[in-house]
Each structure stands twice: as structure tokens, then as C-alpha cells.
C-alpha positions in Angstrom: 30.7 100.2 -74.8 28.5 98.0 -73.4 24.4 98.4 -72.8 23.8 99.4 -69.8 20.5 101.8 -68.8 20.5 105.3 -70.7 22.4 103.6 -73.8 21.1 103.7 -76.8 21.0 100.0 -78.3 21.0 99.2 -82.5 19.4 95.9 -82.8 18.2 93.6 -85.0 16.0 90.2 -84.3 13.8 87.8 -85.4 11.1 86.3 -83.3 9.9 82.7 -83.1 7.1 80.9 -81.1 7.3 77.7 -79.7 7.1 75.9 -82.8 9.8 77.5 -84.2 7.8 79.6 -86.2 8.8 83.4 -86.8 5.9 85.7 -85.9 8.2 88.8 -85.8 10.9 90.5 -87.3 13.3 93.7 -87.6 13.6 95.1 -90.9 17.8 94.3 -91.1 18.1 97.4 -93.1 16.1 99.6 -90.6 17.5 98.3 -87.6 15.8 99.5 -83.8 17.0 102.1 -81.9 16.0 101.8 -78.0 16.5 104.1 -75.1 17.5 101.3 -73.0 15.7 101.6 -69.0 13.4 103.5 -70.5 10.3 101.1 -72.0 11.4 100.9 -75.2 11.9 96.8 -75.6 9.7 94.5 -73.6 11.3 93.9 -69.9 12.8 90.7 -70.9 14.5 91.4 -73.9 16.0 94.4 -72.2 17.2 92.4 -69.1 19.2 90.1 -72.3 20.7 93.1 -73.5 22.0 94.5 -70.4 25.9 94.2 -70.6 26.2 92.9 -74.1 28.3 94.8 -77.1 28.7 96.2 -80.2 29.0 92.2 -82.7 27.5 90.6 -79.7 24.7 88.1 -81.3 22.5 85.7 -79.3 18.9 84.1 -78.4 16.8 84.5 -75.3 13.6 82.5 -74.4 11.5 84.7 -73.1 8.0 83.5 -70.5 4.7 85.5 -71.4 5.6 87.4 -68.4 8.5 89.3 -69.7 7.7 89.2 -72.9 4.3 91.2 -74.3 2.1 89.8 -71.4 -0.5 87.3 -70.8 -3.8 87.4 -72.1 -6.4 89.6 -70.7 -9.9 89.1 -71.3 -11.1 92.4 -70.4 -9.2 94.0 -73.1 -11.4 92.2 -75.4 -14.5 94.4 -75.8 -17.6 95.3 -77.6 -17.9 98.9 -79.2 -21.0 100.8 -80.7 -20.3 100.6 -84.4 -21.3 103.8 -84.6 -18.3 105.4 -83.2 -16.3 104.1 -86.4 -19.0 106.8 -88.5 -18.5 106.1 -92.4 -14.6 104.1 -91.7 -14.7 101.3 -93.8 -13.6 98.6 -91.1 -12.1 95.1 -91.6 -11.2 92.7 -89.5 -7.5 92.9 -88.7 -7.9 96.8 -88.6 -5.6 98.0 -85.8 -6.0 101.4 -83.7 -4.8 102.9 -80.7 -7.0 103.6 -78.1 -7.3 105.4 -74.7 -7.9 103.0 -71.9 -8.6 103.1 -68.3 -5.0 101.0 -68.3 -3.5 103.9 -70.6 -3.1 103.5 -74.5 -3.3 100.1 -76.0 -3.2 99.1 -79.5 -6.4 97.2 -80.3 -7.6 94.8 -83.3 -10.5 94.3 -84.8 -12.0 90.8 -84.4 -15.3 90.8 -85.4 -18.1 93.1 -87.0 -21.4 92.6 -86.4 -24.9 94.7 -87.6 -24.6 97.3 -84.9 -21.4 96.4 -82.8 -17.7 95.6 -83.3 -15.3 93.5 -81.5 -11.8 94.7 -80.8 -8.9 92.9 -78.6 -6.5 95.2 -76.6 -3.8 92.6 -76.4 -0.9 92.4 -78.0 -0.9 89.8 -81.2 2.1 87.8 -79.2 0.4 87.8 -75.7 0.1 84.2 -73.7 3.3 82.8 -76.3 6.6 82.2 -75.0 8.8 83.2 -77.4 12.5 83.2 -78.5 14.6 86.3 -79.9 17.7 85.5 -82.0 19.3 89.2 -81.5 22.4 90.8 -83.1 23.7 93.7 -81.5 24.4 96.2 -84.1 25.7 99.7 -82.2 25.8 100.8 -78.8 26.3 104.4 -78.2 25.4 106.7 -75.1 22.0 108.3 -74.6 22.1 112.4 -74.9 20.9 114.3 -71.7 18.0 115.6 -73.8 17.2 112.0 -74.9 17.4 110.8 -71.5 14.9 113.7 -70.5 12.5 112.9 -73.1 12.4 109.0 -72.4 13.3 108.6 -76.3 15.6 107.9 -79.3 16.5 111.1 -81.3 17.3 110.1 -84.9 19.8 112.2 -86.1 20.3 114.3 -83.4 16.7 115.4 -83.7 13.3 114.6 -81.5 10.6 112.5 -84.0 8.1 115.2 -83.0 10.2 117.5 -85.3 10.5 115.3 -88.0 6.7 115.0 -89.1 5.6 112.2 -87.7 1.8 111.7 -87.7 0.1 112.5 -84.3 -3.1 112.2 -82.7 -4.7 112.9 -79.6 -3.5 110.2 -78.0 0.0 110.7 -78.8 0.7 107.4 -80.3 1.4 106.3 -83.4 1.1 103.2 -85.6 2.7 102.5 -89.3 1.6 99.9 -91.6 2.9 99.5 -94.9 4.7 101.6 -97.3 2.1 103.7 -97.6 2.3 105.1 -94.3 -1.3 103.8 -93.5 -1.8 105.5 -89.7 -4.9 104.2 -87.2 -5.9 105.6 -84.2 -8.8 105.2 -82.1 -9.8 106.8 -79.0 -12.7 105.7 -76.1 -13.3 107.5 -73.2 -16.4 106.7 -70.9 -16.4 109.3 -67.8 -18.7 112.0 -66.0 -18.4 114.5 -68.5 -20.2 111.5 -70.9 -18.8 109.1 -73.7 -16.4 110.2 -75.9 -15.5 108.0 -78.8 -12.9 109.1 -81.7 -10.8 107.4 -84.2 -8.3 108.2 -86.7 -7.1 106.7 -90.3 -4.4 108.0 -92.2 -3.4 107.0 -95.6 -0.4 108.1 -97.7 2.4 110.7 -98.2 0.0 113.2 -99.4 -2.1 112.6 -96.1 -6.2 111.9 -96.2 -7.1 112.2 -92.7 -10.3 111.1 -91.2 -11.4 111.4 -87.5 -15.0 110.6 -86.6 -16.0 111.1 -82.8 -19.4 110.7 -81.0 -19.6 112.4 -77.6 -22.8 112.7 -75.2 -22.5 114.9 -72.1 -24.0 117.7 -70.5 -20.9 120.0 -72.3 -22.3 118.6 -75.5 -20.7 117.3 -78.9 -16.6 117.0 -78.5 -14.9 117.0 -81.3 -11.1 115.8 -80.8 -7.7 117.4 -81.6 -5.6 115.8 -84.0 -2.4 117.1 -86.4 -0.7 116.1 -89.1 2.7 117.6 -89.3 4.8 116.9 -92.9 
């Protein structure tokens, strides 16, 4: 079978930037699963894969453009460094947050007395970078995976399978530990709304500070943890 959109694609790859250094990886043993058409794999990498097979290995150079973007200034922002509460923040913390561009990942850069800085681009933004990619399974999508815009690992959707959630709907691993971020800012009429989330380990410690001012008064966010 060969890739084509609503395939799933197996793949593996390792990502290097113009120097030839690698600034990405798969993990070979945990190889990615991608709903192909369907967002999964930045536009250019997609495109590469369209038609290729099951064996099929190869490297594609890939222009900021169709890879994660260039760089944006105005995703690089100042934040009240009360909205973090009591979180003990570090620089290279990452969190999602809700933007008026939708949900970006966002790192922290800087922290300051009363105010943090955090960058909404992607690390990789403004590099043109090469993927060396093997092709390790090709199957066809599932109508239900197809309708949900999503791989189901073993036959089952990852919202059944205990994933962490938050508000936002995101999620972001780091480690074995399972460490999980998420941060959430939302300036509108109803009044600021500010919220972030840290999770740490299997046994789940789960934080969320928020800080809201509106007529409707204090907001305090939904978030769920499901084992």
C-alpha cells in the first residue's frame, strides 16, 4: 500500500539543521503513527511521504515554510508572573497555551522580578532542515479514525486510554516521568483569564493555578486527569 491521504503512516526519522547537526529525533523503538491529510506531520514532510511504501527510506530538505514555520515575533510575549502562582518556573519550562492564533506550545525564556518571558514558536522555526525518514508500515485509516482527525492505537481513541488532559485539550510529555505542562491565557470582555497546569508522575500531582478579573468574577478552570 502506498501513503496516500487517510493512511495511517509508521515512521521513523532523524532531523538535522543546516550544519548537519541533529536537533530531532524519533524514538526507533516507538516509531510515529500519522493520520496522513490530516495535520499530523508538518506540510512538507507530508507532501515527501505521499506515494512512498512500506521499506521505503529517504531524506527531504525541507524550507522554513513547510517545515515548523518562520519566526514570529509576536509569539514572543511578556506575562504577569503572577499567573504562574507558587509553580516553580525555569527557563526551558514548556506549556501549552490558548492563543488568539489557537493553541501553541510556548517556552520559557526569561524570568524576571514581576514578569516572565515565553516564545510561542516552535524550537525549529526559521531553520531549514533535513529529514532522513524510513518508512516503517503503511496501513489504511478506520472510518472512525478518519472522523476523529486521529491515530487510534490499538484499535482504541487516546482519550480512552488515560491520557492527561486539560482545558485546552492538548497535551505535552517530557521524560519518563510523564512530566505534563499546560498553560492557558485568555484576554477578552468577560476579563483576563490566566491558567496553567504541571503534571508530574504516574501517581499524578496536579497543579493548576489561574487568576481571572471580570465582572463574572474569579474563574477557576476545568482540568482531568484520567488513569
Amino acid at each position: 500500500m502506498k501513503i496516500s491521504r487517510n493512511t495511517v503512516a509508521t515512521v521513523n526519522f532523524v532531523v538535522t539543521d543546516q550544519d548537519g547537526k541533529v536537533v530531532g529525533r524519533t524514538d526507533p523503538k516507538h516509531p510515529i503513527e500519522a493520520l496522513i491529510g490530516h495535520g499530523s506531520l508538518v506540510i512538507g514532510l507530508e507532501q515527501a511521504l505521499d506515494g512512498r511504501e512500506k521499506g521505503d527510506s529517504f531524506s527531504t530538505t525541507l524550507n522554513p515554510a513547510l517545515a515548523y514555520g518562520e519566526i514570529d515575533n509576536s509569539l514572543i510575549q511578556t506575562i504577569d508572573k503572577r499567573m504562574f502562582g507558587d509553580f516553580p518556573l525555569e527557563v526551558g519550562n514548556v506549556f501549552e497555551a490558548d492563543t488568539s492564533r489557537g493553541r501553541v506550545g510556548v517556552v520559557v525564556k526569561e524570568i524576571r522580578e514581576k514578569e516572565v518571558i515565553v516564545d510561542g514558536n516552535h524550537p525549529l522555526a526559521g531553520k531549514t532542515l533535513t529529514f532522513l525518514v524510513t518508512v516503517e508500515d503503511v496501513r489504511a485509516a478506520t472510518a472512525e479514525e478518519i472522523d476523529h482527525g486521529h491515530v487510534h492505537h490499538g484499535g482504541h481513541c487516546p482519550s480512552e486510554e488515560g491520557e492527561h488532559h486539560c482545558c485546552c485539550g492538548h497535551h505535552h510529555h517530557d521524560g519518563e516521568e510523564g512530566e505534563h505542562h499546560c498553560c492557558h491565557h485568555h484576554d477578552g470582555e468577560e476579563g483576563e483569564h490566566h491558567c496553567c497546569h504541571h503534571h508530574d508522575g504516574e501517581e499524578g500531582e496536579h497543579h493548576c493555578c489561574h487568576h481571572h478579573d471580570g465582572e463574572e468574577g474569579e474563574h477557576h478552570c476545568c482540568h482531568r486527569h484520567d488513569k
